[in-house]
Each structure stands twice: as structure tokens, then as C-alpha cells.
Steps between C-alpha positions, in 0.01 A plus 500: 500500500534826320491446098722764342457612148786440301693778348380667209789481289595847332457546164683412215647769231301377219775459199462656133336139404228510717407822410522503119215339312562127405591520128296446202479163321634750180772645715662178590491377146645845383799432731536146424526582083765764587683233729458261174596774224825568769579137462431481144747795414746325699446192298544653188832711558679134648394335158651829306776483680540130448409538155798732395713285749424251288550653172830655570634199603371329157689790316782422702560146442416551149772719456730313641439224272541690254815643596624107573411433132681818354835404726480094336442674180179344462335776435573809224603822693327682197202363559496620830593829403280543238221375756611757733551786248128443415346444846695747658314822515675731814798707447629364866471159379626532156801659671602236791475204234713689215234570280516788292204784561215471321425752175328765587122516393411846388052518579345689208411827613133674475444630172819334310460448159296843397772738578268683718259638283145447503 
């Protein structure tokens, strides 16, 4: 009985993996912060965006309860303007709600008051 050898098998490509040294204890914890800071980010801009989700639809409702209370007449329509006229600080939103523009403020300028003379 004749033994044969087996085949030697060919070799195999060795792949990027095998040839790259195995990472660092440091390295893999350096990745696995930046996969947590990644995930943290992400966690932070949903709760942002829920948060102003959230408050728009408070300033929503409110006003529309207080629009309810103005139409029953439960509620002064000066006092609401004179709310507004206070709060109401841009030009744009002066305008849409019929609110007359605000005075202008004049800043003092550098040197006022001495004329200009030293």
C-alpha cells in the first residue's frame, strides 16, 4: 500500500487584520469614548429638539387660551396689548400684531457732554 502525502494546501492571502498589530488596550478605549461622545451628542440634540418641541407647543396653547378668553370677553384686550407693547421688542413682530414701532433709542456718543474739547 503506497501512503500518499496529502496536498499541501496553497497559501492563503493574509488579510490587512492579520498583518496589522493587535491594538492597544489605550486604542480600543480611545475608540470606544469617541463611539460614546457620538452617542452622547446624539442624545443631547433629540432632548433640544424635544425641548423646544415642547416649549413651542406650551406657547401655543397658551395663546390660544388666551385668545378664547379675549373672544368671551373674559379677558381685557388692553391688557393684552399693553403686555405685548412691553414684551414685544422686534420691529417684524411689533408689525404683524399691530403694534406701533418702538421709539427710537439714540446711544450717547464718545465724548458727549464736553463739546469736544479737552
Amino acid at each position: 500500500m503506497s501512503h500518499t502525502q496529502p496536498l499541501a494546501k496553497p497559501p492563503t492571502p493574509s488579510t490587512p487584520a492579520e498583518t496589522e498589530p493587535p491594538k492597544t488596550k489605550l486604542a480600543k478605549l480611545l475608540e470606544e469614548r469617541k463611539r460614546l461622545d457620538e452617542r452622547i451628542k446624539q442624545q443631547q440634540t433629540q432632548a433640544a429638539r424635544e425641548k423646544r418641541q415642547r416649549e413651542t407647543r406650551e406657547k401655543i396653547l397658551i395663546g390660544a387660551a388666551i385668545q378664547k378668553q379675549l373672544s368671551q370677553g373674559k379677558l381685557a384686550e388692553t391688557w393684552l396689548l399693553e403686555v405685548l407693547d412691553a414684551e414685544l421688542t422686534l420691529e417684524r413682530d411689533r408689525k404683524l400684531l399691530g403694534l406701533p414701532p418702538l421709539p427710537e433709542t439714540t446711544a450717547p456718543t464718545k465724548g458727549a457732554g464736553s463739546g469736544g474739547l479737552a
